[in-house]
NUNULUM-158817 format. One record per residue: y, x, z of N, C-alpha, C in turn; residue in three letters. Coordinates in pm, 1 decimal, always signed. Layout:
! NUNULUM-158817
{rec {Y, X, Z}, {Y, X, Z}, {Y, X, Z}, 'ALA'}
...
This chain:
! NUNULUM-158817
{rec {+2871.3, +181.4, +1480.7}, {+2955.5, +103.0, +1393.1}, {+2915.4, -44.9, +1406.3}, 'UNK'}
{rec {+3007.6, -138.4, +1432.8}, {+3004.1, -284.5, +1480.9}, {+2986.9, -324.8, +1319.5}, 'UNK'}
{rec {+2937.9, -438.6, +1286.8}, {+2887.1, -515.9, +1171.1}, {+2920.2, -645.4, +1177.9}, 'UNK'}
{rec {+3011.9, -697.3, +1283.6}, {+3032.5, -837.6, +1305.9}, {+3107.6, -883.1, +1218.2}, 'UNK'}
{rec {+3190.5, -795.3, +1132.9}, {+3311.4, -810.2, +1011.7}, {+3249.9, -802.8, +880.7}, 'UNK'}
{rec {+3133.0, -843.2, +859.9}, {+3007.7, -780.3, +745.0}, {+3061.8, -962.2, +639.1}, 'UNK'}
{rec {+3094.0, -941.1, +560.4}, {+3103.3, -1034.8, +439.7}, {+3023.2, -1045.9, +330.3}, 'UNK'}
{rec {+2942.7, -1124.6, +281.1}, {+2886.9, -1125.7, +95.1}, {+2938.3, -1004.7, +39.7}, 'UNK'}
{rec {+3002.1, -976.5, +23.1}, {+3065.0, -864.3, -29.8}, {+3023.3, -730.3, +13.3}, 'UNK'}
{rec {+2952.3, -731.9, +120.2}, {+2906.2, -572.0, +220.0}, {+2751.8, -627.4, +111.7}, 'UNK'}
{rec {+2692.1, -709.4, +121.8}, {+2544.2, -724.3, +49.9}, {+2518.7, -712.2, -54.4}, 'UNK'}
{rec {+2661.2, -681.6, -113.5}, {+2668.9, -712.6, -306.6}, {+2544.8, -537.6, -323.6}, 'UNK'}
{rec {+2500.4, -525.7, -462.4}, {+2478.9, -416.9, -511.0}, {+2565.0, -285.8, -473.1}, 'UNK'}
{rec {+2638.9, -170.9, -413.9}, {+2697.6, -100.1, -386.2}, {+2710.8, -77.0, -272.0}, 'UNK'}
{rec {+2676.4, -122.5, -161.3}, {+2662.0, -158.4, -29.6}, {+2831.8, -205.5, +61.6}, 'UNK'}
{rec {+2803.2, -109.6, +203.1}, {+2901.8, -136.0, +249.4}, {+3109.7, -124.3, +175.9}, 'UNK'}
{rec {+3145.6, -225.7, +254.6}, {+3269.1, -206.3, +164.5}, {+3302.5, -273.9, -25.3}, 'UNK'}
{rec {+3194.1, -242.7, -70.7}, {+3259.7, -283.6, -204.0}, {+3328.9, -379.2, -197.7}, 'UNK'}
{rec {+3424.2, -371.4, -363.0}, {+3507.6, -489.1, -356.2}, {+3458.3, -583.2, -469.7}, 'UNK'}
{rec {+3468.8, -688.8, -455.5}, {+3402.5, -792.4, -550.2}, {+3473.4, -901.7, -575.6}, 'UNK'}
{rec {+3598.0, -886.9, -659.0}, {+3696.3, -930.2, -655.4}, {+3690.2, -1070.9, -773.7}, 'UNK'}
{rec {+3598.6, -1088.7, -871.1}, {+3573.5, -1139.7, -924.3}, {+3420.7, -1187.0, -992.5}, 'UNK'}
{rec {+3371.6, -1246.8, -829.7}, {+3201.7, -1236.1, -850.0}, {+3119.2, -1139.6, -926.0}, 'UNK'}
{rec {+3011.8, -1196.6, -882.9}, {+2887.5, -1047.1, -883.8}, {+2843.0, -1123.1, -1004.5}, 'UNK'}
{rec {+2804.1, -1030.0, -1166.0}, {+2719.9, -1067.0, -1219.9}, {+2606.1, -988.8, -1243.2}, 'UNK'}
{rec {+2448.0, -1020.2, -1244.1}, {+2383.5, -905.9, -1255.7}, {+2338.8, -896.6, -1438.6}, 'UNK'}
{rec {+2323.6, -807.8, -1479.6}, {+2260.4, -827.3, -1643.4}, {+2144.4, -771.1, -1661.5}, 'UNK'}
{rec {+2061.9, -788.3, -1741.0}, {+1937.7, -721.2, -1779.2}, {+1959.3, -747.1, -1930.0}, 'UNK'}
{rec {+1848.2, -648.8, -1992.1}, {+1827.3, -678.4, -2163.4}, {+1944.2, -616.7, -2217.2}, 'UNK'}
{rec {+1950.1, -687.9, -2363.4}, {+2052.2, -597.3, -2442.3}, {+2085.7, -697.7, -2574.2}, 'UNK'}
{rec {+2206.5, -721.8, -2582.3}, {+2241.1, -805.7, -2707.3}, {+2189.6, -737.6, -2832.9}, 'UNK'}
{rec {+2093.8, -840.1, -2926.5}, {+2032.0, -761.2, -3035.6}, {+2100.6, -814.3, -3142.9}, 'UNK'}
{rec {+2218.9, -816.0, -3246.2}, {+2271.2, -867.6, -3339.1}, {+2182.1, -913.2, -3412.6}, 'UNK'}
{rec {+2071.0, -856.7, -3431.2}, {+1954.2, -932.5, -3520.9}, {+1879.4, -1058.3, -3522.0}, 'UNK'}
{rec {+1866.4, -1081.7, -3380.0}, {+1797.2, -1184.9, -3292.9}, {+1870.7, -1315.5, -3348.7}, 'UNK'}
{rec {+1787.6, -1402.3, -3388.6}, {+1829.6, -1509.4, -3454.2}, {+1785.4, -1634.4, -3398.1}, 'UNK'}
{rec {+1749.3, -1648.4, -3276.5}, {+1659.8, -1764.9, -3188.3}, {+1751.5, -1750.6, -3086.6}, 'UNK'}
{rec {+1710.5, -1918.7, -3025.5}, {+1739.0, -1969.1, -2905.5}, {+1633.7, -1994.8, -2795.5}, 'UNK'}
{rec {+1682.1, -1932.4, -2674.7}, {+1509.5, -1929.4, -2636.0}, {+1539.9, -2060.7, -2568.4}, 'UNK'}
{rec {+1398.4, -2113.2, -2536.7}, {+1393.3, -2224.2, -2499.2}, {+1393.9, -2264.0, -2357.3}, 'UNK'}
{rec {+1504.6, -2367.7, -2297.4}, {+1535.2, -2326.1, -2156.3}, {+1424.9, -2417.2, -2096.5}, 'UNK'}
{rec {+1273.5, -2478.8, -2129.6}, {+1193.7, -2479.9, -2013.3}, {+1109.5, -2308.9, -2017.8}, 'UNK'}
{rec {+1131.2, -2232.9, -2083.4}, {+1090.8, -2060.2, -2081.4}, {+1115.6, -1984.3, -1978.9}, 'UNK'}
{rec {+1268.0, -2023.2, -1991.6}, {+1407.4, -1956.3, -1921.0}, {+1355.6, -2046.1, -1799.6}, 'UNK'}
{rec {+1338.8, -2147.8, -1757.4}, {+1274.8, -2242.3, -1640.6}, {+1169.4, -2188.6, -1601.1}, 'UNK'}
{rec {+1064.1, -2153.0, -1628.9}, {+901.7, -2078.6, -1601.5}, {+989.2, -1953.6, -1554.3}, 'UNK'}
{rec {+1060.1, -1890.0, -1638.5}, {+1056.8, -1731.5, -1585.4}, {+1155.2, -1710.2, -1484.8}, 'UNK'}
{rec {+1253.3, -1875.1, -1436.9}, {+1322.3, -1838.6, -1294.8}, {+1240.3, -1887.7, -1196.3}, 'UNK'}
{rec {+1153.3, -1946.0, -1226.3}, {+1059.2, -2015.2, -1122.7}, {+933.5, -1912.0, -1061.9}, 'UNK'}
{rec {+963.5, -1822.9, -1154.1}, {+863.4, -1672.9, -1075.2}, {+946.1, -1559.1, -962.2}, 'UNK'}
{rec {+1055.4, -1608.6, -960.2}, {+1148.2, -1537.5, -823.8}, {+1175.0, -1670.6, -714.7}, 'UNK'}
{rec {+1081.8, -1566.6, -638.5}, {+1079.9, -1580.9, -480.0}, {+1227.4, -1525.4, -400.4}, 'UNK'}
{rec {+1282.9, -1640.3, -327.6}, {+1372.0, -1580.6, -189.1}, {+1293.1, -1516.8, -106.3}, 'UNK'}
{rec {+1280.2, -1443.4, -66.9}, {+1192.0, -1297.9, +29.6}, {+1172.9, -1398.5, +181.0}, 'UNK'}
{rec {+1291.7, -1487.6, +195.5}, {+1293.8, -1511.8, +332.6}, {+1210.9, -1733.6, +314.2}, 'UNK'}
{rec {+1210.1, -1735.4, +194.8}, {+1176.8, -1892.7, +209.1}, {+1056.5, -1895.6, +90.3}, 'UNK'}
{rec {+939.1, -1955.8, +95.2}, {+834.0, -1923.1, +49.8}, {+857.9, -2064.4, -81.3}, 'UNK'}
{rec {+950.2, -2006.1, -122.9}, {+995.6, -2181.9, -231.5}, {+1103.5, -2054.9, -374.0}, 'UNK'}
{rec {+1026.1, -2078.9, -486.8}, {+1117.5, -2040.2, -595.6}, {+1248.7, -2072.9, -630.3}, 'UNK'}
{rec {+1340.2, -2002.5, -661.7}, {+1489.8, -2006.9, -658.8}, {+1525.0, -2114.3, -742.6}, 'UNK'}
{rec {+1417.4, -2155.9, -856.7}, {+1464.8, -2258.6, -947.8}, {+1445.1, -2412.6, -839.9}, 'UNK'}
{rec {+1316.6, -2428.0, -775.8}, {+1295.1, -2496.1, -744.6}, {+1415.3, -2532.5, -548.8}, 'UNK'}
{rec {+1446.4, -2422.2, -513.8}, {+1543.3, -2428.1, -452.6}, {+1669.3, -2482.2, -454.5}, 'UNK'}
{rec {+1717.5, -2518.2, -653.3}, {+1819.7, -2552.5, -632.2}, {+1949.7, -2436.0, -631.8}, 'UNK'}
{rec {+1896.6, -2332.6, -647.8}, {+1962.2, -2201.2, -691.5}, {+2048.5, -2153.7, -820.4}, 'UNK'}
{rec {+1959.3, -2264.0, -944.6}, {+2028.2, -2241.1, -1054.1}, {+2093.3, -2311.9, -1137.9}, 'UNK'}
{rec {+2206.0, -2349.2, -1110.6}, {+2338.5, -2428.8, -1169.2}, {+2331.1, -2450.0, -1273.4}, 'UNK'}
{rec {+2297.0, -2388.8, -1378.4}, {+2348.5, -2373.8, -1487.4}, {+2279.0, -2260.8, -1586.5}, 'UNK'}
{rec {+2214.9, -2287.1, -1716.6}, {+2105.3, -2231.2, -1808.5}, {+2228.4, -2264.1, -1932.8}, 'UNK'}
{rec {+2268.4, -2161.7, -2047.6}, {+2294.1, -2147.5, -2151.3}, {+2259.5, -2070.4, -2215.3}, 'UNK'}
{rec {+2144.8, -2124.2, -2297.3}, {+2115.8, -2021.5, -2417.1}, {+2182.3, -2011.0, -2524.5}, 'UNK'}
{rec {+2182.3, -1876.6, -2560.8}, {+2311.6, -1881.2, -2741.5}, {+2160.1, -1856.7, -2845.6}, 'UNK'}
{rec {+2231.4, -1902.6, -2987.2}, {+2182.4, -1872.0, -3059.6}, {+2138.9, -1755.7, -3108.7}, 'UNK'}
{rec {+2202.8, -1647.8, -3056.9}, {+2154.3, -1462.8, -3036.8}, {+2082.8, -1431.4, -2983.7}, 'UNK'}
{rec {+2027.3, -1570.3, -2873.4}, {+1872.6, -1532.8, -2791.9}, {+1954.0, -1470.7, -2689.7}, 'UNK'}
{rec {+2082.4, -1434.3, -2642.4}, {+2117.8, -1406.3, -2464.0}, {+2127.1, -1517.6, -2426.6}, 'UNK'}
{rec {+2171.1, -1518.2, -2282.8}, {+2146.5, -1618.0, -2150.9}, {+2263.0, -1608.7, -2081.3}, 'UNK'}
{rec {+2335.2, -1697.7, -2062.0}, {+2383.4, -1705.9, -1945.6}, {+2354.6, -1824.7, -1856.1}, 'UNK'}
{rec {+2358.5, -1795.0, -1725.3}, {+2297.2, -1843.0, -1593.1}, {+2419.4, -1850.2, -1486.3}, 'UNK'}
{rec {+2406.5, -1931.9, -1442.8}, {+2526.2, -1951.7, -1297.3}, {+2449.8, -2013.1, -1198.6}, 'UNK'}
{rec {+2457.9, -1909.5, -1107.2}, {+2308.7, -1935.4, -988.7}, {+2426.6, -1918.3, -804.2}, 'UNK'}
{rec {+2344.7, -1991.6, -681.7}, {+2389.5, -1984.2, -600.9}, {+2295.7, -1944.5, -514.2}, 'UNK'}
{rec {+2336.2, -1911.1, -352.1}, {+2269.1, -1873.6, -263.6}, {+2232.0, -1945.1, -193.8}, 'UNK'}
{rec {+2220.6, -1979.3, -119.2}, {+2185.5, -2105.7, +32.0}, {+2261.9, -2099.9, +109.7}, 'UNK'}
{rec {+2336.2, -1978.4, +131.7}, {+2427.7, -1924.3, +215.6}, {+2488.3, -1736.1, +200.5}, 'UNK'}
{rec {+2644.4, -1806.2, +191.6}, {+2709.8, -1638.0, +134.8}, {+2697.3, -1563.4, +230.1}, 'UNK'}
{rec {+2672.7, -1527.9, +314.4}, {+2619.6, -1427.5, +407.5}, {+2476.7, -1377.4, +455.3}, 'UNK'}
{rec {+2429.6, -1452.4, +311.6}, {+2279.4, -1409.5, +251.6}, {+2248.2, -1303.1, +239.2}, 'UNK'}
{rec {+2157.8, -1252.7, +271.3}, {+2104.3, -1069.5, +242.9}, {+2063.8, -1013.6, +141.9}, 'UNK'}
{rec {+2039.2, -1133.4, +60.3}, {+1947.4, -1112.5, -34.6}, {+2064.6, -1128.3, -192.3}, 'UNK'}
{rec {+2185.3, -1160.9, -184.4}, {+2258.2, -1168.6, -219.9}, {+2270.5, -1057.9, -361.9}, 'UNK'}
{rec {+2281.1, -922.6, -343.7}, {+2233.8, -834.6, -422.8}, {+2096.3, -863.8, -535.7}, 'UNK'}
{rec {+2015.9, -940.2, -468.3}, {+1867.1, -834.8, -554.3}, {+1873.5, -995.5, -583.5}, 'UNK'}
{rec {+1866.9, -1108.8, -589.3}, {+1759.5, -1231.9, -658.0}, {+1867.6, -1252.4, -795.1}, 'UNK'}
{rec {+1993.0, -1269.1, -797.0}, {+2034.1, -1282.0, -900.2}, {+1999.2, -1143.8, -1017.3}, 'UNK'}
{rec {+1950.2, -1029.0, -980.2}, {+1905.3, -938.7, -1049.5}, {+1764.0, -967.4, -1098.2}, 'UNK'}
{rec {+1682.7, -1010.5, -1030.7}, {+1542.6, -1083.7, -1013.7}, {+1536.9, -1149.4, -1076.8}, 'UNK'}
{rec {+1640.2, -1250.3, -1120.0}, {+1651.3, -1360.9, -1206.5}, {+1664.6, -1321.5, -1358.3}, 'UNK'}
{rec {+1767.5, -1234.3, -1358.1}, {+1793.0, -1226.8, -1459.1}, {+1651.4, -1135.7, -1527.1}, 'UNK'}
{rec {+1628.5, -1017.3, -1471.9}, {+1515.7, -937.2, -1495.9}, {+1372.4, -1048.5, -1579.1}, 'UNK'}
{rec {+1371.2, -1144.7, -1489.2}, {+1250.6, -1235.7, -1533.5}, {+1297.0, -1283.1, -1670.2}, 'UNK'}
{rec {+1388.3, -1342.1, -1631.0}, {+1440.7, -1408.7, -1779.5}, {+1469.8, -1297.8, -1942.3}, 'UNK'}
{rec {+1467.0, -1187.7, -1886.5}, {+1516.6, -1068.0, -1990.9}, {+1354.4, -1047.2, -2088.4}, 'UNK'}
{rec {+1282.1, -1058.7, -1981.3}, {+1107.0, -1050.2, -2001.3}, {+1054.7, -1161.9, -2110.5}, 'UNK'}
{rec {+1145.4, -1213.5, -2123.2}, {+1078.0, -1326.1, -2218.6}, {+1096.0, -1237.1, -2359.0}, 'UNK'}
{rec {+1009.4, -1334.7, -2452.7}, {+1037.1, -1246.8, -2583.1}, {+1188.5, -1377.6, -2645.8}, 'UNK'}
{rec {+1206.8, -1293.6, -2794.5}, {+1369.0, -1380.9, -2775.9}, {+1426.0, -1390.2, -2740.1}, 'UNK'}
{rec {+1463.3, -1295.3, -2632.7}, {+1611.9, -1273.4, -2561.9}, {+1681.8, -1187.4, -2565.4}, 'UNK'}
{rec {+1772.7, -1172.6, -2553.1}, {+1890.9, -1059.5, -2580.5}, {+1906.3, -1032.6, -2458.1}, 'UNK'}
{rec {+2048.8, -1051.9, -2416.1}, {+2127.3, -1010.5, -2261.4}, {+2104.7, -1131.6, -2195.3}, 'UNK'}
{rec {+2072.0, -1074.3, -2068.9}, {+2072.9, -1234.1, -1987.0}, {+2200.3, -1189.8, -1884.4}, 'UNK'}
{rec {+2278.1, -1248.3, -1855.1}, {+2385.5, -1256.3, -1757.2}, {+2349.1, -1356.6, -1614.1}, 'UNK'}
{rec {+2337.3, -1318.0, -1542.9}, {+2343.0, -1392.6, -1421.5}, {+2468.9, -1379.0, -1314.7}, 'UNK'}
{rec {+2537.4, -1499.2, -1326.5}, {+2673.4, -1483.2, -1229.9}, {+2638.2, -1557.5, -1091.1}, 'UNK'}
{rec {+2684.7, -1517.6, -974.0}, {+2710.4, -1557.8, -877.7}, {+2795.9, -1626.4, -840.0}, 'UNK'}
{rec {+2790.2, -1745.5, -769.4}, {+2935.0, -1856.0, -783.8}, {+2893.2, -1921.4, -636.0}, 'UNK'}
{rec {+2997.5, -2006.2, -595.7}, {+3009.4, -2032.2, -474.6}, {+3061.4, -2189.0, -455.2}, 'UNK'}
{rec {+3085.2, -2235.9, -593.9}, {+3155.9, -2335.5, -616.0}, {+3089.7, -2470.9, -685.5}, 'UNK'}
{rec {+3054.2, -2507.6, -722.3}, {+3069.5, -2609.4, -560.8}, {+2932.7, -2517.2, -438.8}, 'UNK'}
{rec {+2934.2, -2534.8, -380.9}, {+2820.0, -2467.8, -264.6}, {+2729.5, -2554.5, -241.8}, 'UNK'}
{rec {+2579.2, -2490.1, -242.1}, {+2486.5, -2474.7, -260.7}, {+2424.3, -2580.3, -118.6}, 'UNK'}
{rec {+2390.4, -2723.1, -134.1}, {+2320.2, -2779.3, -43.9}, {+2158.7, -2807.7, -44.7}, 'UNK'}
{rec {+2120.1, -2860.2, +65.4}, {+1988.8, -2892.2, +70.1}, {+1937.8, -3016.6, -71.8}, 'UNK'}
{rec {+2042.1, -3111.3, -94.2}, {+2082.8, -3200.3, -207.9}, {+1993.1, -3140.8, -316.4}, 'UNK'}
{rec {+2019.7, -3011.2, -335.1}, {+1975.4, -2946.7, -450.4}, {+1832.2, -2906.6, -468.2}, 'UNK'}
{rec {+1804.8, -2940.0, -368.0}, {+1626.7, -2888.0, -357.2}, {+1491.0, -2968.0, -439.4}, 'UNK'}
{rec {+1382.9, -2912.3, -494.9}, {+1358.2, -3057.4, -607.4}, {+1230.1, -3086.0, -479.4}, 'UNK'}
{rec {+1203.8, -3194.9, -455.6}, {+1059.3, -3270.6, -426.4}, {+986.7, -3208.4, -372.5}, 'UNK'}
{rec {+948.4, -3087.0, -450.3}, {+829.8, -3013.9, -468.4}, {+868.4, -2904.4, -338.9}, 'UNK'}
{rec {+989.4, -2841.7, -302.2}, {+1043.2, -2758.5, -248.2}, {+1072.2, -2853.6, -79.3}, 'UNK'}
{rec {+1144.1, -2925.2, -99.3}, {+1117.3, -3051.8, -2.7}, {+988.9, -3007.0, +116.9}, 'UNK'}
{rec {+895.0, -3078.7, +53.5}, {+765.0, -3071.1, +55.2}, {+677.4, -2927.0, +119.4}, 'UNK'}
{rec {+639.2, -2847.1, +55.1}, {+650.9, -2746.4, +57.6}, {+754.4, -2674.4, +232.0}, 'UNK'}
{rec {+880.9, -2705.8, +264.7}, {+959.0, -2665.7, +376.8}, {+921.7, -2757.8, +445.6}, 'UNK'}
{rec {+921.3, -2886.8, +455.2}, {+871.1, -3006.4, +534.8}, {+1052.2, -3021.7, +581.9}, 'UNK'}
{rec {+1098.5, -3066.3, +461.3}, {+1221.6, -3084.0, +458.1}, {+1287.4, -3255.6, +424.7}, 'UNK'}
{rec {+1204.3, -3339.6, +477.1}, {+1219.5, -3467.3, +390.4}, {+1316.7, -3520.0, +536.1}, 'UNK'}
């Protein structure tokens, strides 16, 4: 079986074929109606900065990976994170990774992590430290 026709969409969670017709979100945790805090997004910052890309020895926060941090007052998360490139492998598991870390905090409810493509994901986005680190200057 030829693989040259392989799209983001063959890498999503479900493997070959799925359809992913309206981006991938991954979730962890669980909305607690009780939960009355906002967690605090340098927290939510520490606990995306502990997921590693498998293939680049630089954390996803510090990569430039994560668009977008909203905490609610219910203590869930939502996150809008990108890849480096949609024909990424890893496509499936770091936005799960992400969210997983972030679920780990105390004070949180549901964390949502969406996958987005829009605007796309440049080197622009990389902080200093990550730069550095790739010998990317």
């Amino acid at each position: 079986m030829s693989h040259d026709h392989l799209t983001l969409h063959d890498f999503m969670p479900g493997g070959l074929g799925q359809s992913v017709t309206d981006g991938y979100i991954a979730r962890a945790g669980d909305s607690n109606p009780d939960l009355n805090a906002k967690p605090s997004t340098d927290d939510i910052i520490t606990a995306l900065s502990s997921v590693f890309d498998p293939e680049i020895p630089v954390n996803i926060y510090d990569l430039g990976l994560i668009y977008d941090i909203k905490p609610n007052d219910n203590g869930d998360v939502y996150i809008t994170m990108s890849l480096t490139a949609p024909g990424c492998p890893v496509a499936g598991i770091l936005p799960q990774q992400a969210a997983d870390a972030v679920a780990a905090l105390d004070m949180v409810g549901l964390v949502e992590v969406e996958l987005i493509w829009d605007p796309p994901w440049t080197k622009d986005r990389m902080s200093d430290d990550a730069r550095l680190a790739l010998d990317m200057f």
